[in-house]
C-alpha positions as CSV (number, residue, x, y, z in Angstrom):
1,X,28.6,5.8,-23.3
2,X,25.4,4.5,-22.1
3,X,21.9,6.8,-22.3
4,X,18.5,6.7,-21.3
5,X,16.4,4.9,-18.7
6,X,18.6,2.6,-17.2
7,X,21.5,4.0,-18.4
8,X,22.9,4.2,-14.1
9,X,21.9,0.6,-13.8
10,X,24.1,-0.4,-17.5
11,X,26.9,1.2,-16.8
12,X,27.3,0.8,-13.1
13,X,25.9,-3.0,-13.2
14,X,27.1,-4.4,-17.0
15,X,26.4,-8.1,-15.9
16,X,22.9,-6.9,-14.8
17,X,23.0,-8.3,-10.8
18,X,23.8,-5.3,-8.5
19,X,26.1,-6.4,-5.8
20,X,25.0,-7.8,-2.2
21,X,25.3,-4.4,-0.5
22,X,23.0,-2.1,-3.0
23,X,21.0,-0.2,-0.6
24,X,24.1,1.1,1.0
25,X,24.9,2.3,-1.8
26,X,22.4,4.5,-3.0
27,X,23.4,7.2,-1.1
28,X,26.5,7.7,-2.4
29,X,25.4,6.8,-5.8
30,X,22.1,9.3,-5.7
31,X,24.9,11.9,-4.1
32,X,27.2,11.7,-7.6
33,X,24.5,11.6,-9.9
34,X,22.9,15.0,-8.7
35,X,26.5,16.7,-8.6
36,X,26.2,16.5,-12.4
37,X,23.0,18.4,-12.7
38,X,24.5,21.4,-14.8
39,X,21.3,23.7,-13.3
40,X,21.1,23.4,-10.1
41,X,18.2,25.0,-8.0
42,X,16.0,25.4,-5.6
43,X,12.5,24.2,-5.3
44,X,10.2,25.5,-2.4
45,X,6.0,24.1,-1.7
46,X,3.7,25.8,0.3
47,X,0.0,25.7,1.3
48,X,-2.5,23.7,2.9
49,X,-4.8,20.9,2.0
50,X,-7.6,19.1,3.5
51,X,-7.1,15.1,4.6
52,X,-10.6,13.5,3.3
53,X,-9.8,10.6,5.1
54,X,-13.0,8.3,4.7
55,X,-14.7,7.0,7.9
56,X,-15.2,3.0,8.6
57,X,-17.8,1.6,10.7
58,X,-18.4,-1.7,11.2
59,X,-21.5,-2.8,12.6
60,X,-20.7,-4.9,15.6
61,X,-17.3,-3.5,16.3
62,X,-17.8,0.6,15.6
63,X,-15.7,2.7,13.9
64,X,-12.8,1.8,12.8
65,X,-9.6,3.5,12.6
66,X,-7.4,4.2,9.8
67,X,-4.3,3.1,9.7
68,X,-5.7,0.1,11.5
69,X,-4.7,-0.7,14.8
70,X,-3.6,-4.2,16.1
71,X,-6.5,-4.3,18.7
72,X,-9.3,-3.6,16.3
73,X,-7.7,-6.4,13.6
74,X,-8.5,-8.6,16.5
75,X,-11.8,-7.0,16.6
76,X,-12.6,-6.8,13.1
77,X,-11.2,-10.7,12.9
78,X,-13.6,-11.6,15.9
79,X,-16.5,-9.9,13.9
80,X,-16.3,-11.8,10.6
81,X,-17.0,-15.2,9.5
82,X,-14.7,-17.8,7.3
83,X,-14.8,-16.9,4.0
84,X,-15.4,-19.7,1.5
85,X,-13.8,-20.5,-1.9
86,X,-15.3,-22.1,-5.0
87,X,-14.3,-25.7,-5.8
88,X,-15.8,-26.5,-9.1
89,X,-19.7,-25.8,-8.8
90,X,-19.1,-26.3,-5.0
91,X,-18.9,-23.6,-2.2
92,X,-16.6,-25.0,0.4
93,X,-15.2,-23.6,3.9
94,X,-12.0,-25.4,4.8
95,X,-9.3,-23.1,7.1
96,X,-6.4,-25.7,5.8
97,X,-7.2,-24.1,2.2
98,X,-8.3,-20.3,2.7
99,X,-7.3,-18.9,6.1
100,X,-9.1,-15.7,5.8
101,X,-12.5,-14.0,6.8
102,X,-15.2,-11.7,5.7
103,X,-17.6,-9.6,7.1
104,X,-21.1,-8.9,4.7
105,X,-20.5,-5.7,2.7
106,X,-24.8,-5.0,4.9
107,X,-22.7,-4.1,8.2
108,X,-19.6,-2.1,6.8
109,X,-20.7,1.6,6.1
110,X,-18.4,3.9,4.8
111,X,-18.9,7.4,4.8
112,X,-17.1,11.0,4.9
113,X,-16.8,14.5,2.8
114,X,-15.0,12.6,0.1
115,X,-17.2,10.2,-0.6
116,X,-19.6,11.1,-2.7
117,X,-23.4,9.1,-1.7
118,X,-24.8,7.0,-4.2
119,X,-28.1,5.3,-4.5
């Protein structure tokens, strides 16, 4: 017999590749494994909590909202400048090597209850 972590994966996978269809699988799998809890139970949560979600702004494209939306990516994208890489002692902008932007760290402001200001 086969214990501890991994023990599920040994024994139901000895070669070590899990078949093709896995993830339909699981189900099932999870579904056998709990029916030999020997104490089963209930488990029960309740309450409330505050979201401190922090709050973006970007100067030149305003606040920005989280998750981020597909017409502010745009935004944001429009808003920033190529970012460049280091090449040796050189700083170089080429779009064929780094296709990404940045936007100065002087017109993002972040800000909210949860974070904490610092000077």
């Amino acid at each position: 017999m086969v214990a501890g972590p991994g023990a599920f994966w040994t024994a139901a996978f000895p070669i070590g590749v899990p078949p093709a269809n896995l993830m339909t699988t699981i189900p099932a799998d999870l579904a056998a494994q709990l029916a030999t809890v020997r104490r089963p139970g209930d488990f029960f949560a309740a309450g409330t909590t505050e979201l401190l979600a922090p709050l973006l702004e970007v100067e030149g494209v305003g606040p920005v909202a989280l998750p981020l939306l597909p017409a502010q990516a745009g935004q944001l994208a429009a808003a920033a400048e190529p970012a460049p890489y280091g090449r040796g002692a050189a700083t170089l902008v080429d779009p064929a090597v780094r296709r990404c932007r940045q936007i100065d760290p002087d017109r993002v402001r972040i800000s909210g209850t949860s974070i904490s200001a610092s000077s």
